[in-house]
Structure formats: structure tokens, C-alpha cells
C-alpha positions in Angstrom: -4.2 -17.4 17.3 -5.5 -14.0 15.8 -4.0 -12.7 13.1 -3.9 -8.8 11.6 -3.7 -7.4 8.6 -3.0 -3.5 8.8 -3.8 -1.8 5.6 -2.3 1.9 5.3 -4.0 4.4 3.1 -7.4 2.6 2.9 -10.0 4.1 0.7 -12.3 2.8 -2.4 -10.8 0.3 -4.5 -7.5 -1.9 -3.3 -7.2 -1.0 0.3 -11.1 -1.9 0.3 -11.4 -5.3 -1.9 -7.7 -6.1 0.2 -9.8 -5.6 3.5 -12.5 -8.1 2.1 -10.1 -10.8 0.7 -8.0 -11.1 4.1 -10.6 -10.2 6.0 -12.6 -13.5 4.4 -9.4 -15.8 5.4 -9.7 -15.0 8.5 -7.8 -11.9 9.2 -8.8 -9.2 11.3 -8.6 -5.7 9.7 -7.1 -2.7 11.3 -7.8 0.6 8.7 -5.4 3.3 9.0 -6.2 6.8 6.7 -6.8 10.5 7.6 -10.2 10.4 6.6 -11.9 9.6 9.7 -15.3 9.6 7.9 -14.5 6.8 5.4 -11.9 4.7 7.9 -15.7 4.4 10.3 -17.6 3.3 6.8 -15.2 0.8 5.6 -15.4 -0.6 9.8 -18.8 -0.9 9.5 -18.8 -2.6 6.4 -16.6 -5.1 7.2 -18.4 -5.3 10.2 -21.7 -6.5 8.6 -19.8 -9.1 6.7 -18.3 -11.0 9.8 -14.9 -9.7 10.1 -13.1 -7.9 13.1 -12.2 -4.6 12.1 -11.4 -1.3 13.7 -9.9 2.2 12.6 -6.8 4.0 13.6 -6.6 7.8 12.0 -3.1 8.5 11.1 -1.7 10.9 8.2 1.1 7.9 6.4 3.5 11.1 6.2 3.9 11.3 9.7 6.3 9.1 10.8 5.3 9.8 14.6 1.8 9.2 14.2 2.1 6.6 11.7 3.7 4.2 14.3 1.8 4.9 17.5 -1.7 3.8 15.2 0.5 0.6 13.9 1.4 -0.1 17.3 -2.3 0.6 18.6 -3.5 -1.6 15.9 -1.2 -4.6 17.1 -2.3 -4.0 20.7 -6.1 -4.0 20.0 -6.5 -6.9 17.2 -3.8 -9.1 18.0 -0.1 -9.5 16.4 0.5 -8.0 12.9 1.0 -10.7 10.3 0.8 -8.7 7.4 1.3 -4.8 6.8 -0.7 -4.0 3.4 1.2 0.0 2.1 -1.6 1.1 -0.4 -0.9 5.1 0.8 -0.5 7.6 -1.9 0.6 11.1 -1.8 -0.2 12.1 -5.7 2.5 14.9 -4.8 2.8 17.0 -7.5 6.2 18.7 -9.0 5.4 21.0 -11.8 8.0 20.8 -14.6 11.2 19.5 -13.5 12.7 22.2 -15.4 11.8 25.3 -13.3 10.5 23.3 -9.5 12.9 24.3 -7.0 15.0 21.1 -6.0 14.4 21.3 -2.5 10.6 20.3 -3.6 11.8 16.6 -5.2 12.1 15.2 -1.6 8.4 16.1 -0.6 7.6 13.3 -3.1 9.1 10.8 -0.7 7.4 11.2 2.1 4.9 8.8 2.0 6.6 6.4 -0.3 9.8 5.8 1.1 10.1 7.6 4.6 6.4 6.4 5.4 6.6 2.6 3.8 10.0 2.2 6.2 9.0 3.6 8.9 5.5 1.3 9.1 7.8 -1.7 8.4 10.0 -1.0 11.2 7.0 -0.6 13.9 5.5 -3.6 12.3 9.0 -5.4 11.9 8.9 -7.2 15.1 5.5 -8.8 15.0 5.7 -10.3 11.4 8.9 -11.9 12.3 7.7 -13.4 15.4 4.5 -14.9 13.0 6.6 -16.7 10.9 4.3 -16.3 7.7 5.0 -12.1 8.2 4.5 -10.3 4.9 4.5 -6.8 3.9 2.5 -5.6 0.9 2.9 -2.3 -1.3 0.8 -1.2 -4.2 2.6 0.2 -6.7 1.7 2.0 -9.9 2.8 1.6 -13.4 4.3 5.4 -14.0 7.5 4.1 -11.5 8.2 2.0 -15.2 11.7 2.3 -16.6 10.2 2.9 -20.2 9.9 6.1 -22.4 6.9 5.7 -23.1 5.1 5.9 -19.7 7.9 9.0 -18.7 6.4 10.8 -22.1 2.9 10.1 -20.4 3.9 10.8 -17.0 5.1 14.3 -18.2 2.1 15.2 -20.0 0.1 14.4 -17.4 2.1 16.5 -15.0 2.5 13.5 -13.0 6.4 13.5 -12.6 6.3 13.8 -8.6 4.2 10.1 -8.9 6.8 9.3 -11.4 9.6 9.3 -9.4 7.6 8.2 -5.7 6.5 4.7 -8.0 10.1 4.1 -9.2 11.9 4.5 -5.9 9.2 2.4 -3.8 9.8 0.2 -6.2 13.3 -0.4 -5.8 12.9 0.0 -1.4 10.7 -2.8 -2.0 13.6 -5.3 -3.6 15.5 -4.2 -0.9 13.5 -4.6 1.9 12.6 -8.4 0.3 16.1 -9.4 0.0 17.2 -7.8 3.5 14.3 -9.9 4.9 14.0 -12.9 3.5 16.1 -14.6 5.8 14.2 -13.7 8.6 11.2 -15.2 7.2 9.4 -11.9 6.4 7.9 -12.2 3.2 8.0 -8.5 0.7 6.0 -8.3 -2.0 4.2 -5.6 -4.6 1.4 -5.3 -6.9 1.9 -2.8 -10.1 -1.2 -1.6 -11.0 -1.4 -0.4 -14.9 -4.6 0.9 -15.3 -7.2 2.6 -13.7 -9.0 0.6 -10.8 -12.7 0.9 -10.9 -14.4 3.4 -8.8 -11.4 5.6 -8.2 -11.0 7.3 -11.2 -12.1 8.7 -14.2 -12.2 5.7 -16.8 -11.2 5.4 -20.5 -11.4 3.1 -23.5 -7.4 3.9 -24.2 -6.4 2.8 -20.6 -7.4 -0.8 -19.1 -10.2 -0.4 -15.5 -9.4 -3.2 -13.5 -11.5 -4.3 -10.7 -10.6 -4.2 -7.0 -11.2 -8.0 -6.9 -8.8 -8.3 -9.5 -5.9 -6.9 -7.4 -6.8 -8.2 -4.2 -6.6 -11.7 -5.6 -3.3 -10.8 -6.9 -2.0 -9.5 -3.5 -3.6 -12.9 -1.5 -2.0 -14.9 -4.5 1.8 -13.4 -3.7 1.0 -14.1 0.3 0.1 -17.2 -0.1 2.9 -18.4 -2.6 5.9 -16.2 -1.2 8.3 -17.0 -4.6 8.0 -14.0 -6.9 8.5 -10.2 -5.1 6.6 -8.6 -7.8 3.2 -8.6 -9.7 1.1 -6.7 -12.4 -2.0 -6.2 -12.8 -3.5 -4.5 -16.0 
């Protein structure tokens, strides 16, 4: 029986080494990203390399469009075993101070109101595969620690700040409201700078795609532990 993988937010790095990992165990790939440009490059390259891919163009924020390409996806590679959340917004906030408070819940869009709405469209076929399993990359600035909020502010990445920490704890949730229906939640915290996507430095740690993608097949497989870091 085919199995899917849907991977939300793919572009260089995770989404792409995630693609090859599943896609190697057997998985068709279904891309889903604005870019239509990069969604038809990454198809083509898992093309060459044996897997069943195909792409579905869809902006994570919009909840509407969002689920008809998940449900598209399902329909056209066969039934969604595991949805891989890898979307980013990088919504900034300026200095908490001063933003206007209405702003703050701009930040969410992607990471909570996006992450449950692709688990709801999903929801049905990864409980009916018995092995379902939805995966989130996460990134270290969502840390409870004063050190990363001191670095998070002077890299006027508050808005990331506060998306990291409450996917975070929406991810617990969703993995102890699912368990019992044999649906699988796990996430992968990323500290560091993955190769490729950014710009890289001796004082912060570059971790290959391979690296997390291995970390991400590792919590599939094993199903005992909802969370992982990387870096």
C-alpha cells in the first residue's frame, strides 16, 4: 500500500534532506510552499533519484488553501502517513515595548493556526494508517532560558521567539491528545544554523540537513520520546 509523506514549507535544508530520507524508505513525497519555482526543482530532484513526488503551491498561512493542497496531496499520492510542518513565517515584531499588541498575533499564523489546521485535514488519514505521525521542526529561540531571550532580543527576533515557544507547547498537546488514537507527534529543535540556509559562524554550531533528517526518521521509527535536538 502507498504511503505519503507531506512536507509543508519545503525549501533548502530540512524540508529537502526530510524529502530524501522518507522518500528513500519508500515514501512518496508531496511538497507544499509558495514558491512554485523551487516546489518544481525539488520534484524533479526527487524525481531523478527514484521517488514519487509531486508539488502542491499553497501559502501555510492560509488555512483555506492550506487544506485543499493537503487534501489534493492525499488524493493524488495515496493516503497521508506522515505530515512533516517545517513552515516558517520569520514574522518580525520590533521591540515589544512600542509594537502595537494587535501585531503579537500575526506571529501565530503559521505556527499555531497553520500547524492545526494541516493536522486536522491530515487527521483522518494518519489515523486510519495506524503508524500516522506528524512532524514539526522547531527552533531553539522557543527556549525557556535567559540566555537565548537576551539573544533573541538583540537579534530582533522576538516575533520567532514567541512562534518557537508556543509550537512548542501545541506540539505536547497535540501528542498527548493523540496518542491514544495511535497518531504519533513528534518535533525536532534545531540549535544552530543548518547548512546552506544561512549565514554561518564559528560562535554558533552548522548542522547538516542529513543530520536532522536522521533525527526526524529516528523519532518515526521509535515513537517513545515527543521531542529531539539537534545542535
Amino acid at each position: 500500500m502507498s504511503k505519503t509523506i507531506v512536507i509543508v514549507g519545503f525549501g533548502p535544508g530540512v524540508s529537502s534532506a526530510v524529502a530524501e530520507r522518507f522518500g528513500a524508505e519508500g515514501f512518496s513525497v508531496a511538497l507544499i510552499a509558495r514558491n512554485a519555482a523551487r516546489l518544481t526543482a525539488g520534484v524533479e530532484a526527487l524525481k531523478t533519484r527514484g521517488v514519487a513526488a509531486a508539488a502542491f503551491p499553497a501559502d501555510a498561512s492560509d488555512p483555506v488553501a492550506l487544506r485543499g493542497a493537503i487534501r489534493r496531496a492525499g488524493a493524488e499520492l495515496g493516503p497521508i502517513v506522515v505530515l512533516h510542518w517545517n513552515a516558517f513565517s520569520g514574522h518580525g515584531l520590533g521591540d515589544l515595548l512600542s509594537v502595537d499588541p494587535t501585531r503579537v498575533k500575526d506571529v501565530f499564523d503559521v505556527a499555531l493556526v497553520g500547524l492545526l489546521g494541516a493536522v486536522q485535514e491530515a487527521l483522518p488519514d494518519l489515523k486510519a494508517a495506524g503508524d500516522g505521525a506528524v512532524l514539526v521542526t522547531n527552533g531553539a529561540f522557543g527556549d525557556l532560558n535567559p540566555m537565548v531571550d537576551g539573544f533573541a532580543l538583540a537579534l530582533k527576533a522576538e516575533g520567532v521567539a514567541l512562534a518557537n515557544a508556543a509550537k512548542a507547547k501545541l506540539v505536547g498537546l497535540l501528542a498527548a491528545r493523540l496518542k491514544d488514537d495511535g497518531v504519533f507527534v513528534g518535533e525536532v529543535t534545531i540549535a544552530g544554523v543548518v547548512r546552506g540556509t544561512g549565514p554561518e559562524s564559528a560562535a554558533v554550531p552548522t548542522i547538516e540537513g542529513g543530520t536532522i533528517a536522521d533525527a526526524f526518521w529516528g523519532l518515526y521509527r521509535a515513537r517513545d520520546t515527543v521531542r529531539a535536538r539537534v545542535g
